[in-house]
N, C-alpha and C positions, 0 to 999 in steps of 0.2 A: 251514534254517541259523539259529543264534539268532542274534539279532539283540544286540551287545555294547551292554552298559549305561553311558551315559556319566554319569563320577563329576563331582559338582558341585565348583566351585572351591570350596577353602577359603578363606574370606571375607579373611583376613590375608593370603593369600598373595602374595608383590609380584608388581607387574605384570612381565612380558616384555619388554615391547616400549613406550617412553618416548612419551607423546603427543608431537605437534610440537608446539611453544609459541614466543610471538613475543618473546622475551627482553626487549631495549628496541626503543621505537621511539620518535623524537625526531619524538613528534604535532605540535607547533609548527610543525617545518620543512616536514612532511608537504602540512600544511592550507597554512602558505603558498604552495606549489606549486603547490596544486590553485587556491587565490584567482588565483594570475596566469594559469591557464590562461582563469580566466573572465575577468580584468579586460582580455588579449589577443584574448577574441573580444567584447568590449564589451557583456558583462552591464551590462545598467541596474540592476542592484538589486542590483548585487555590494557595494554601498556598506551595505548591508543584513545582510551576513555577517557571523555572531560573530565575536572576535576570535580569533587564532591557538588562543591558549591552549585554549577553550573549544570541547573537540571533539567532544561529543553535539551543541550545538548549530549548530556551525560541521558535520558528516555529515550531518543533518536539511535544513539550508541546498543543502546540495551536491545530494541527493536531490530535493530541491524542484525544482532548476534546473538539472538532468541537462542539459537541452534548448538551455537557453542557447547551451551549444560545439557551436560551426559542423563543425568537423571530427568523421571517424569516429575519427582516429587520437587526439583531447583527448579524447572521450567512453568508449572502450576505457578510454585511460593512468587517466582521472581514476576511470573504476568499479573497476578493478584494486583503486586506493589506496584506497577507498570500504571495498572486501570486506576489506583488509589491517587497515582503521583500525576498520572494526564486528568484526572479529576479536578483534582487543589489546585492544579495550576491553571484548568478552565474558571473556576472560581475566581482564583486570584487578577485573571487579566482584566476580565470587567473594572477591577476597583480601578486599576491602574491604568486601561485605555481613557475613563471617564476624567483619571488626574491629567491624561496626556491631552482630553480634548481641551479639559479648561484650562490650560498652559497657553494652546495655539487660541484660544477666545480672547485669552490677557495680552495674546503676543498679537492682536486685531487680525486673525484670522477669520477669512468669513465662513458662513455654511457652505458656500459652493465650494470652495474650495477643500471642505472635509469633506464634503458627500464621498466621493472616490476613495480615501483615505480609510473611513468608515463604512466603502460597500454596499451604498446606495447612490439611487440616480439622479435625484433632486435636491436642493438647501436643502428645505422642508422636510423631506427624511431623514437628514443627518441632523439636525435639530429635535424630531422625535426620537431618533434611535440615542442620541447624548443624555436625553431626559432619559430613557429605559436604562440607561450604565448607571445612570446614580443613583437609583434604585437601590443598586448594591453596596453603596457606601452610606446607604441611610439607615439612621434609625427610626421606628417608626413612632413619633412622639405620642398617640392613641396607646399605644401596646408596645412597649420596645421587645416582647417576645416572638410579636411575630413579624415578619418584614413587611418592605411598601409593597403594595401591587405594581407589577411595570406596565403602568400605563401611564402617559404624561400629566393628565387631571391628576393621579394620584401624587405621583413624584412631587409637583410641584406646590400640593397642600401639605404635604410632609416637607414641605422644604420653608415655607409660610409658619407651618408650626413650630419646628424648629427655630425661625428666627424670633418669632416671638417668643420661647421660652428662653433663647437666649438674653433677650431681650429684658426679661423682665429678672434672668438672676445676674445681670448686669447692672441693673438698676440695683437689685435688693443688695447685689458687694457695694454698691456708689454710698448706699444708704449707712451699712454697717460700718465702712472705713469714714463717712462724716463724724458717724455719733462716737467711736473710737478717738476719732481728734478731739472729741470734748474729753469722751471719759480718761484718758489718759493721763493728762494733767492733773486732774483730779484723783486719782488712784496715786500717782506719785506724791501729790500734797498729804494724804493717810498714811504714807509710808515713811514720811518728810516728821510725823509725831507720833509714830507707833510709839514710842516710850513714853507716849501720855494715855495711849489709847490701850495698850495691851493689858489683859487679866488675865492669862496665862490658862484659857479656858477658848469659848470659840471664838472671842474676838483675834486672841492671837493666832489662831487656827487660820480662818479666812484673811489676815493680813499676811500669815505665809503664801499664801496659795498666790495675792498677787503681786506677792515678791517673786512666783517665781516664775509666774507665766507674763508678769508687766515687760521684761528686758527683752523678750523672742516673742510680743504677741504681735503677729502679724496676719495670720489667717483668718475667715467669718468665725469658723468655730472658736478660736485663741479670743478672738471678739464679744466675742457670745460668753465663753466663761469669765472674761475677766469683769461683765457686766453684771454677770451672778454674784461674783466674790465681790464687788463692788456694795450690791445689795447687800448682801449678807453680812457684810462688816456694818453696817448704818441699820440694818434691823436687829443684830446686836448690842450694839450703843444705843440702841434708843431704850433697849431691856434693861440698860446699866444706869440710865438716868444721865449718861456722861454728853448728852446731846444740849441740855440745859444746863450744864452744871461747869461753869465756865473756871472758878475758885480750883476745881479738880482737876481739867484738862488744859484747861490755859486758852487762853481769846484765839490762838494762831489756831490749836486745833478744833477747836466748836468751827470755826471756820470753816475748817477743812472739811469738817463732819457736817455741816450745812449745805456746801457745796455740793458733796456726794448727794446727798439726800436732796436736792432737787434736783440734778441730775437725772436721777435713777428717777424719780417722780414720775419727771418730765418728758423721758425721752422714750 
């Protein structure tokens, strides 16, 4: 019987199945924990332990003086926390070896010159292993729930990806803060004749709303709604007849109210 030939993973292909990973973990509180376990069984040299903060040194300390805690039940609870905290922190180094490679890249470091630093023999493997750290600081724009695969094809089309969807909601803010520099003016000219425009009904409704987001609109969303209320006031007036009706509103605001409405048409 032949024996079925198994095809190699295509190197980009995302992973399946999400490694576990330890999100946050509030190291500080951790270590203090583990310190009162010792300071309760009367470690003499607990006065010796780094500080909270400092948690390579403060796991090293703990490691040292396993021994100290009297109980089986401190010695369990405190290696548990031990395995949990050398965990996060293997985690954590990836992100921040890959910040330290692209620091010496900015600073014209070359690959020979990391290869030793990062533990291989060649440029060309310190160059693939830099591509595998970043891995860990990507999202994966296909799926942000599961990670990149650490292989360099993949890193570096999750990294293509990412610059183009960068890309493209940079574009889409360039787009929204243009059309904002139009409507803007135009939303303050409506506001410049609310006291010809308001019927104390939804016209006066949607002319609050961009009285009160016009003074702090500065975000896409803030952009986005004031182009609604925008709207919404001109498909109002045009319910009221006050869009033609110049004897009623007066030439300055048919203006205004013309203006919005090709605006809004147009844009």
């Amino acid at each position: 019987m032949a024996r079925s030939v198994r095809r190699p993973t295509p190197p980009t292909k995302p992973l399946l199945k999400a490694p576990v990973r330890i999100r946050h973990l509030d190291t500080p509180a951790v270590i203090g924990q583990l310190r009162q376990l010792h300071e309760q069984a009367a470690d003499e040299n607990v006065d010796r332990m780094p500080a909270d903060e400092e948690l390579f040194g403060a796991l090293l300390y703990l490691e040292a003086h396993a021994g100290a805690l009297k109980s089986v039940e401190a010695r369990r609870a405190s290696a548990i926390e031990r395995v949990r905290l050398w965990e996060y922190l293997r985690q954590q180094t990836e992100v921040h070896q890959s910040r330290a490679v692209e620091d010496a890249r900015a600073a014209r470091a070359e690959w020979a010159e990391l290869a030793s630093a990062l533990a291989v023999n060649v440029p060309s493997a310190a160059y693939n292993k830099a591509l595998r750290l970043r891995a860990a600081a990507l999202t994966n724009p296909a799926d942000p729930s599961l990670p990149v695969r650490r292989t360099p094809e993949a890193v570096l089309l999750a990294e293509r990806q990412a610059a183009a969807q960068a890309a493209a909601t940079r574009r889409a803010e360039e787009e929204a803060s243009r059309r904002h520099a139009l409507m803007a003016p135009v939303a303050r000219r409506l506001l410049e004749h609310r006291a010809a425009l308001d019927d104390d009904d939804n016209v006066t409704f949607w002319l609050d709303q961009i009285e009160a987001v016009l003074p702090h609109c500065e975000t896409p969303t803030q952009f986005v709604s004031l182009r609604i209320y925008v709207e919404a006031v001109v498909r109002e007036l045009r319910k009221t007849g006050l869009t033609t009706s110049p004897s009623e509103a007066g030439e300055d605001a048919i203006a205004a109210i013309a203006a919005a409405a090709e605006l809004v048409g147009g844009s």
